[in-house]
PARO-101666 format. One record per residue (C-alpha): residue number from 1; x, y, z; residue in three letters. Coordinates in steps of 0.5 Angstrom, whole numbers, always signed. Layout:
ATOM resi    c1    c2    c3 resn
ATOM  NUM     X     Y     Z  ALA
...
END
This chain:
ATOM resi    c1    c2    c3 resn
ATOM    1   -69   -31   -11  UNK
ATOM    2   -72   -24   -12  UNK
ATOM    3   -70   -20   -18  UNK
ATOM    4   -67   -15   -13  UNK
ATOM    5   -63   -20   -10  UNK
ATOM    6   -60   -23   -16  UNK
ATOM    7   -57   -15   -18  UNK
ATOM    8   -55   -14   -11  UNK
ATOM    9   -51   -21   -12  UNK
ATOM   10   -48   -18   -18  UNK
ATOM   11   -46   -12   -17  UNK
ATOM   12   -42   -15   -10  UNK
ATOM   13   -39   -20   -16  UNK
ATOM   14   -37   -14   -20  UNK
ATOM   15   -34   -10   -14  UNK
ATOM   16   -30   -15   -11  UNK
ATOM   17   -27   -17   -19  UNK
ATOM   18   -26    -9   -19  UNK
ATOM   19   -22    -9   -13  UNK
ATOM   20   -18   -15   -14  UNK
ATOM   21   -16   -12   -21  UNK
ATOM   22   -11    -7   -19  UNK
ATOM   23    -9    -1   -23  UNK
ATOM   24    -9    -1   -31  UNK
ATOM   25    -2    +0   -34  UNK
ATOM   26    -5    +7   -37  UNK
ATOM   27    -5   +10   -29  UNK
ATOM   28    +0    +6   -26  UNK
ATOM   29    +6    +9   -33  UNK
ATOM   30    +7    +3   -34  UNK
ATOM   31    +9    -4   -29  UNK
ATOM   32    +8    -3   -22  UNK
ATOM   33   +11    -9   -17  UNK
ATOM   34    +4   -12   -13  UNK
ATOM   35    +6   -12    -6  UNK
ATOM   36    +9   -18    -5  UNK
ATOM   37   +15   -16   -10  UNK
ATOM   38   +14    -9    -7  UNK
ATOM   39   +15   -11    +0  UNK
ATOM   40   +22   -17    -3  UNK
ATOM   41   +25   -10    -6  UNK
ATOM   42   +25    -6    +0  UNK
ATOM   43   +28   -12    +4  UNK
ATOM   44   +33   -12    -1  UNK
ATOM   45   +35    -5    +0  UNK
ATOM   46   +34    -6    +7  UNK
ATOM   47   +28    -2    +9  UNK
ATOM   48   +23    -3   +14  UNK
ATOM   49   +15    +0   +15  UNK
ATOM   50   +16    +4   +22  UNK
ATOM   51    +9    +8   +23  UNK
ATOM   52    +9   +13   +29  UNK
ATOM   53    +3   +17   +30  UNK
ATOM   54    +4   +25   +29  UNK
ATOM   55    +1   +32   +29  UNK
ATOM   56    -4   +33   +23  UNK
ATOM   57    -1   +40   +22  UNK
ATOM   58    +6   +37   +23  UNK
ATOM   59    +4   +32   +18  UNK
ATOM   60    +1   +37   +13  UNK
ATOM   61    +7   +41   +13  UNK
ATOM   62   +12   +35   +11  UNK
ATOM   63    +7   +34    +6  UNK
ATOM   64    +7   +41    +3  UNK
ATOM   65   +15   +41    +3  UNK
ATOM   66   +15   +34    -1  UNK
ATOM   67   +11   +37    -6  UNK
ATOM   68   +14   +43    -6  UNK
ATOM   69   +21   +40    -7  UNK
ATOM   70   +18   +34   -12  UNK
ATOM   71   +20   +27    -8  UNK
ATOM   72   +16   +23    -4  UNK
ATOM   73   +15   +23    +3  UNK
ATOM   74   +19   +17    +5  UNK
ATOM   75   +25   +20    +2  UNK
ATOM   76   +23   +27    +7  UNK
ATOM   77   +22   +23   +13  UNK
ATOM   78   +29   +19   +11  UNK
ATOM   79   +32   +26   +10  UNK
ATOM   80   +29   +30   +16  UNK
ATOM   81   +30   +24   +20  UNK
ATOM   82   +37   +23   +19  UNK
ATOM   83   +39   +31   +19  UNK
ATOM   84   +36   +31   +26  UNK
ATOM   85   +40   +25   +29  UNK
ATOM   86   +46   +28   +26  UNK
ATOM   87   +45   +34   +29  UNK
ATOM   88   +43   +31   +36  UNK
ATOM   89   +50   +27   +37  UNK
END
């Protein structure tokens, strides 16, 4: 192999350890559920993934009403979602 090829090699090695080895605990304040933990415990609180597709801007606005009330975006939509169905019935 050509020296090129051996360092290309090593750096795909490097990147895929580095993409399996998640975030470090100094980041993530402390320890953060890996997916499969995190999809257990939504099923135990009964949530369900539920993607629709929505206006850039209608989107931007949520995103700007979240941040400014300091919660998260599943939290709003959950909020705004079940204020507009109230409000239909």
């Amino acid at each position: 192999m050509k020296r090129t090829d051996l360092a290309k090699n090593m750096a795909l090695k490097l990147d895929e350890r580095m993409k399996h080895a998640g975030t470090p605990g100094r980041f993530a304040g402390g320890a953060v559920p890996d997916r499969k933990e995190q999809r257990k415990l939504d099923q135990a609180r009964g949530l369900i993934p539920f993607a629709v597709k929505l206006d850039a801007h209608l989107v931007e606005e949520i995103r700007a009403l979240a941040e400014s009330r300091q919660t998260g975006l599943n939290e709003l939509v959950d909020e705004l979602l079940r204020k507009g169905l109230a409000a239909g019935t």
